[in-house]
ZANUMAR-288900 format. One record per residue (C-alpha): residue number from 1; x, y, z; residue in three letters. Coordinates in pm, 1 decimal, m for minus. Layout:
# residues N
{node NUM; {X; Y; Z}; 'Ala'}
...
END
This chain:
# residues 199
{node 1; {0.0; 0.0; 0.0}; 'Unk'}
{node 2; {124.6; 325.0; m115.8}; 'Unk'}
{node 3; {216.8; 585.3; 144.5}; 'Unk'}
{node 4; {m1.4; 888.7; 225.8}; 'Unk'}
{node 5; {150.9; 1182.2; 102.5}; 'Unk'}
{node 6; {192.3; 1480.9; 401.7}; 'Unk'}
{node 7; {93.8; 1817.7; 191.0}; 'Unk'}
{node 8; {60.0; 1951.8; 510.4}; 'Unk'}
{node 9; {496.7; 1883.0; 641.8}; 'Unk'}
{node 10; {731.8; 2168.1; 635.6}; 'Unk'}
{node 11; {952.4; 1975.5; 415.5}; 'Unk'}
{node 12; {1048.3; 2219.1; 162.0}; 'Unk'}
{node 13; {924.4; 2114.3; m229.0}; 'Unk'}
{node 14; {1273.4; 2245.5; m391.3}; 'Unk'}
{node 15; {1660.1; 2218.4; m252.5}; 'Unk'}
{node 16; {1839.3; 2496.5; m367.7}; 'Unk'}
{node 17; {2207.0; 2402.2; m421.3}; 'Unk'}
{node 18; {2320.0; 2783.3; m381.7}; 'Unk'}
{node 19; {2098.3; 3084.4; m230.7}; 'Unk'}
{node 20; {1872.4; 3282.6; m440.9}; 'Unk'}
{node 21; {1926.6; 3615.6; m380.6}; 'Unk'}
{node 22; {1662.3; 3829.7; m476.2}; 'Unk'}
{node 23; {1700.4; 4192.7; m527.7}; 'Unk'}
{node 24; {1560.2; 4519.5; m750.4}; 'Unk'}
{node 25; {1416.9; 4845.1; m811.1}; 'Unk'}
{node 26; {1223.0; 5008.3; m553.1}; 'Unk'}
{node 27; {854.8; 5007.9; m636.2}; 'Unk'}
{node 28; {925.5; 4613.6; m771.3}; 'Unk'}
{node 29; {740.1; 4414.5; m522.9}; 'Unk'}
{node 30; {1073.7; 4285.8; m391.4}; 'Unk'}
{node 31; {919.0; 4106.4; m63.6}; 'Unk'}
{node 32; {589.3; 4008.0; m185.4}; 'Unk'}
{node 33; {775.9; 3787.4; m480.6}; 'Unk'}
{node 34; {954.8; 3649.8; m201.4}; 'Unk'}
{node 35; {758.1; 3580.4; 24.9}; 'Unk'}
{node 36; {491.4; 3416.2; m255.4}; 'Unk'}
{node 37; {783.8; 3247.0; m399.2}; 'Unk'}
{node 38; {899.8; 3058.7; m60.1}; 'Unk'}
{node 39; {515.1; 2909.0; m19.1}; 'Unk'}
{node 40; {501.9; 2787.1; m371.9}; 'Unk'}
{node 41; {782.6; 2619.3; m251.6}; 'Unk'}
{node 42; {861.4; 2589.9; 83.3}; 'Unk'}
{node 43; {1188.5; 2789.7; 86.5}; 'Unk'}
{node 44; {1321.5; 2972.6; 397.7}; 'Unk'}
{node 45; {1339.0; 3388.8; 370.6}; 'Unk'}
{node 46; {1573.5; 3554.5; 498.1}; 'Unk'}
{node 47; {1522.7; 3905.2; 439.2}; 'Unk'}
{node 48; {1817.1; 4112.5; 510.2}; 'Unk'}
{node 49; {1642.7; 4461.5; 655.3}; 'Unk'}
{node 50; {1447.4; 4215.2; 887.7}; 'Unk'}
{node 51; {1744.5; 4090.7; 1005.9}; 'Unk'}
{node 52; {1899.9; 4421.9; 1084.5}; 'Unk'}
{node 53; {1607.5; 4544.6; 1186.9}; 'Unk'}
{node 54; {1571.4; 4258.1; 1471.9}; 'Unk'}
{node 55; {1991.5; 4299.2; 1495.7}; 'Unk'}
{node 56; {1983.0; 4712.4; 1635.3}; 'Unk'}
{node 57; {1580.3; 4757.7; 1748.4}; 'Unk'}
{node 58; {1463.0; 4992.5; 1485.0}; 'Unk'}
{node 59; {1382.2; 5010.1; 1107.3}; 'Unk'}
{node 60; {1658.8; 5052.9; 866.5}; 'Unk'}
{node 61; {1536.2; 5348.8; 770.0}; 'Unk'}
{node 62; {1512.1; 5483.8; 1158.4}; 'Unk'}
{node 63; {1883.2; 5366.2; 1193.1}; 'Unk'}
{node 64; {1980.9; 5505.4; 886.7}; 'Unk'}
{node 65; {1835.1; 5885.2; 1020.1}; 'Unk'}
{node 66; {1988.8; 5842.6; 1340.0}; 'Unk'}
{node 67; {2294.9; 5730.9; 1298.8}; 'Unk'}
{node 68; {2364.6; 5754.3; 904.1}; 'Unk'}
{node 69; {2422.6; 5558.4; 587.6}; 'Unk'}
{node 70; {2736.0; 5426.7; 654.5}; 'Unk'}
{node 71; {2627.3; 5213.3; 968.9}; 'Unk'}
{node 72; {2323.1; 5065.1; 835.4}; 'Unk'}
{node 73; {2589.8; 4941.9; 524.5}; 'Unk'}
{node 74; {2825.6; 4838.6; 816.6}; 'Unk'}
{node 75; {2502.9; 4648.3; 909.4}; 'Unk'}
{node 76; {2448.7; 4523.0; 648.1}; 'Unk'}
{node 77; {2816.0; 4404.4; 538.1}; 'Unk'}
{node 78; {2803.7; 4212.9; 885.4}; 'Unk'}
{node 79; {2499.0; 4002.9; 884.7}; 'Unk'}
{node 80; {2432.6; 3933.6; 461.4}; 'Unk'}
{node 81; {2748.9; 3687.6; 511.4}; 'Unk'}
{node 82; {2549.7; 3470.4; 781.9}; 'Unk'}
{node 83; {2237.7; 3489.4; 544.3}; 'Unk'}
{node 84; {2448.7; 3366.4; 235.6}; 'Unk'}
{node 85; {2588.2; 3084.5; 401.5}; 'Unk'}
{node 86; {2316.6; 2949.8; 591.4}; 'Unk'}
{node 87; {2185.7; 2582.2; 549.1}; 'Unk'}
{node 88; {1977.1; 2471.1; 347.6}; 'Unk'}
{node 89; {1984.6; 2769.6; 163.0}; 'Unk'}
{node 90; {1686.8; 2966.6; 110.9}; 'Unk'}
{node 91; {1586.0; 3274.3; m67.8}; 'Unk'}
{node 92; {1771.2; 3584.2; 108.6}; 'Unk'}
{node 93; {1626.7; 3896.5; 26.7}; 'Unk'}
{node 94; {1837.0; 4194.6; m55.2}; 'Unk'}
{node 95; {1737.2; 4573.7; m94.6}; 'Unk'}
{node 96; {1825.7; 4790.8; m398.7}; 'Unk'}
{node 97; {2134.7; 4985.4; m299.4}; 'Unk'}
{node 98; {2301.0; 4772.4; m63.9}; 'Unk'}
{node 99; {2492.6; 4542.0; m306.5}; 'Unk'}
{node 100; {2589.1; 4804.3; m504.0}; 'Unk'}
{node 101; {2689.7; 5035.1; m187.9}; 'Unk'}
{node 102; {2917.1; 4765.7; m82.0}; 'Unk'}
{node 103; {3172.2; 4566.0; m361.1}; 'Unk'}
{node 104; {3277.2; 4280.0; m104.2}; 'Unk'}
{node 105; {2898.9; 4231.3; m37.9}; 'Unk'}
{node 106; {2805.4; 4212.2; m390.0}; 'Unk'}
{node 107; {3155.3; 3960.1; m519.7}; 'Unk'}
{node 108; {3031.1; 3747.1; m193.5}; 'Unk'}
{node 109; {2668.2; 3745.4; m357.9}; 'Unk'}
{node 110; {2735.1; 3641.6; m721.5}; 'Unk'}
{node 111; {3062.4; 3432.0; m604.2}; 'Unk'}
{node 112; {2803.7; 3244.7; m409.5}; 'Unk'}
{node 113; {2468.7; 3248.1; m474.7}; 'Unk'}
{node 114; {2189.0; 3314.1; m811.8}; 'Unk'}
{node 115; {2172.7; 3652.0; m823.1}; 'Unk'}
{node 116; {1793.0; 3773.0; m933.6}; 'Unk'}
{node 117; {1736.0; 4120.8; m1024.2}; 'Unk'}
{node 118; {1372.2; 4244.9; m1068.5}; 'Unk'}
{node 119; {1350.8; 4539.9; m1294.1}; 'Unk'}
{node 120; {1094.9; 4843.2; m1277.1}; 'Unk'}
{node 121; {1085.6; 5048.4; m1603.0}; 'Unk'}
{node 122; {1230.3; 5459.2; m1458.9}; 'Unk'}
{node 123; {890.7; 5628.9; m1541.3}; 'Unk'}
{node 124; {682.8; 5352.0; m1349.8}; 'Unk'}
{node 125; {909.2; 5283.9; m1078.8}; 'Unk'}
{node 126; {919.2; 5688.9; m1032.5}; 'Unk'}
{node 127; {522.8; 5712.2; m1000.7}; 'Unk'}
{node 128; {480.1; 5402.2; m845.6}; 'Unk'}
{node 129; {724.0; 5547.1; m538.3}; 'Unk'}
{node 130; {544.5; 5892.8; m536.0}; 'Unk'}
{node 131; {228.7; 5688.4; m488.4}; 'Unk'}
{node 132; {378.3; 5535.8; m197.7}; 'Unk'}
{node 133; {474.7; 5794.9; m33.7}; 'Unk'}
{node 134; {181.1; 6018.2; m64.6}; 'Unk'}
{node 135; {82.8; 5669.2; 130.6}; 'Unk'}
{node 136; {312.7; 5674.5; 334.0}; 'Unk'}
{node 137; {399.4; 5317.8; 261.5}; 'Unk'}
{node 138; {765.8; 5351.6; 132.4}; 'Unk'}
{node 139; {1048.8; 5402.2; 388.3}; 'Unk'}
{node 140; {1419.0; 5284.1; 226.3}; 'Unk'}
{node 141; {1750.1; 5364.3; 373.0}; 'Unk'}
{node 142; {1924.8; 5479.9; 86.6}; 'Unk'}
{node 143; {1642.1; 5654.3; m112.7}; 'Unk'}
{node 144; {1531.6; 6006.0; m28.0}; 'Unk'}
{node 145; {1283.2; 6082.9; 221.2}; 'Unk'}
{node 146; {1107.6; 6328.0; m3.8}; 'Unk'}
{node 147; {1104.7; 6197.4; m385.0}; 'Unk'}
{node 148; {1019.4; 6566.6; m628.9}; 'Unk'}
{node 149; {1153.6; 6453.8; m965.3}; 'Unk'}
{node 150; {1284.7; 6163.3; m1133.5}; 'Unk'}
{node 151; {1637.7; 6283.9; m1062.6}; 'Unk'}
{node 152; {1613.7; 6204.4; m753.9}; 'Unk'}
{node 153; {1636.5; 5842.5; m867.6}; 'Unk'}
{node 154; {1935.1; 5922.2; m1101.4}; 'Unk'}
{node 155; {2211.2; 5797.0; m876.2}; 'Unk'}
{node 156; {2025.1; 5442.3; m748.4}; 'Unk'}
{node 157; {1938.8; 5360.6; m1104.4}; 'Unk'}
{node 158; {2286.8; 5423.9; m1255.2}; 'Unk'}
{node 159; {2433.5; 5231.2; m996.3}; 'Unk'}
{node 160; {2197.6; 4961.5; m1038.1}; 'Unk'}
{node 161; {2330.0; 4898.8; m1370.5}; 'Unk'}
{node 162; {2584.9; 4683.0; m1236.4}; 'Unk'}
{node 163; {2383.5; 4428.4; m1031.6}; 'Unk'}
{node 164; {2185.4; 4346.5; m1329.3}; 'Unk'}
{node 165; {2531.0; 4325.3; m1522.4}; 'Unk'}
{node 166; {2631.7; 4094.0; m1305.4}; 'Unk'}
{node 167; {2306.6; 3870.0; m1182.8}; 'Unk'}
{node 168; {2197.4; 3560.4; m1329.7}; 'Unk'}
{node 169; {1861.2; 3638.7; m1461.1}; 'Unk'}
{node 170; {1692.9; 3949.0; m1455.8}; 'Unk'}
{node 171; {1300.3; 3979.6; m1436.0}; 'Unk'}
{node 172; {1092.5; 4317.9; m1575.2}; 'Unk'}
{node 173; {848.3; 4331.5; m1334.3}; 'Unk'}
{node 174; {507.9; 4594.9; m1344.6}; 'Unk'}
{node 175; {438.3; 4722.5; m1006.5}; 'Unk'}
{node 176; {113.0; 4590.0; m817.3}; 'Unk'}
{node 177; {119.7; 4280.1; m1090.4}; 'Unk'}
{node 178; {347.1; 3995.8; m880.4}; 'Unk'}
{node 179; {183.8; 3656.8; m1051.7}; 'Unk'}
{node 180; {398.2; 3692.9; m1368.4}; 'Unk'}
{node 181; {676.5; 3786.3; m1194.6}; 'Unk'}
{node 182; {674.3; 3479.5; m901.5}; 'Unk'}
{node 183; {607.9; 3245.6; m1190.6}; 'Unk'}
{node 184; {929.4; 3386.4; m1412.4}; 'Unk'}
{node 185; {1103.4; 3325.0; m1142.5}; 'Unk'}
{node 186; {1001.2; 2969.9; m1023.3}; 'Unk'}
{node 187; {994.8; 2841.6; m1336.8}; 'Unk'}
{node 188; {1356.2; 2955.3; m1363.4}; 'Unk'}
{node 189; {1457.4; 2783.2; m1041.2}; 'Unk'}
{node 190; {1304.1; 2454.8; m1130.4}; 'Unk'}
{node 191; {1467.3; 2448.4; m1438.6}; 'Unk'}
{node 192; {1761.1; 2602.7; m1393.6}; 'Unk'}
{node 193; {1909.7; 2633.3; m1080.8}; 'Unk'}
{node 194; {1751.8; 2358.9; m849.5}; 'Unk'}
{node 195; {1724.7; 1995.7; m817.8}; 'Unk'}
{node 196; {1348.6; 1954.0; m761.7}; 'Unk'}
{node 197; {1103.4; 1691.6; m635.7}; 'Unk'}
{node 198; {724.1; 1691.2; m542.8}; 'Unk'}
{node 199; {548.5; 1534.1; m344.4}; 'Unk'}
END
C-alpha cells in the first residue's frame, strides 16, 4: 500500500544548491515575490532589513536617520554573510542599494549564490514610489525621504546597472502585478538552478 503523502509537512518542495538572492528596483514588489515564492515552494526567507532590523531595534530606515548611511551598510556588510551561508539555503532577500553600496557584499553574492534582479521600467518605478509615499507606505535607507523629480532616482538607477550586469537572470516586473513575476522566477529555479522533487 502506497504511502499517504503529508501536503501539510514543512519539508520544503525544492533544494536549492546555492541561495537565491533576490534583489531590484524600488517600487518592484521585492518582498511580496519572495515571500509568494517561498510558499510555492517551501523555501526559507531571509530578508536582510528584517534581520537588521531585529539585529539594532529599529527600522533601517530609523537607523539610517539616526545614525547615518554608513552604519546601516556596516550592518548590512556584517549580517548578509550569515544569510548567504546558511543551510539549506533559502531565498535571502536583498534591498536595492546595498549590493551596489558595498563591492565585497556584492563579489560574496554572485561568487556564491543566483543573483535575481527584478527590474521596474524609470517612469513607473518613479510614479509608483510617489504613490507610496503620498501613502506613506515607502520608507528605504538609501532613497530620499522626499522623492520631487525623477532625478532624484538618477544615482540608485545608474548604480543599479551593475547588479543586473552581473546577476543571473533578470526579471521586468510591473508594479502591483506579482503573478507573472513569481512564476518567471520559479519556473527559472526549477529548471535552472535547483534539483526539484514533489510530493
Amino acid at each position: 500500500m502506497q504511502a499517504a503523502v503529508d501536503y501539510y509537512g514543512y519539508e520544503p518542495l525544492v533544494q536549492l544548491r546555492q541561495p537565491l538572492v533576490v534583489t531590484g528596483h524600488p517600487g518592484s514588489d521585492l518582498r511580496e515575490i519572495a515571500y509568494d515564492l517561498a510558499a510555492l515552494t517551501g523555501l526559507t526567507v531571509h530578508d536582510l532589513d528584517h534581520r537588521i532590523a531585529h539585529e539594532v531595534g529599529k527600522s533601517p530606515w530609523a537607523l539610517r536617520r539616526q545614525q547615518g548611511v554608513e552604519t546601516y551598510l556596516e550592518c548590512a556588510a556584517s549580517l548578509a554573510p550569515s544569510l548567504l551561508t546558511s543551510r539549506p539555503a533559502g531565498i535571502v532577500v536583498v534591498g536595492i542599494g546595498t549590493l551596489e553600496a558595498r563591492s565585497e557584499l556584492s563579489d560574496l553574492a554572485c561568487e556564491s549564490s543566483t543573483v535575481i534582479f527584478l527590474r521596474v521600467d524609470s517612469s513607473t518605478m518613479y510614479w509608483r514610489l510617489r504613490q507610496l509615499y503620498g501613502q506613506g507606505r515607502f520608507r528605504h535607507p538609501l532613497l530620499p525621504d522626499d522623492l520631487r523629480h525623477p532625478d532624484d532616482l538618477a544615482s540608485l538607477l545608474a548604480d543599479s546597472q551593475a547588479t543586473m550586469a552581473r546577476s543571473d537572470l533578470v526579471i521586468d516586473v510591473t508594479p502591483g502585478q506579482v503573478h507573472p513575476a513569481v512564476t518567471a522566477l520559479h519556473d527559472y529555479v526549477v529548471q535552472q538552478n535547483l534539483e526539484f522533487s514533489t510530493p
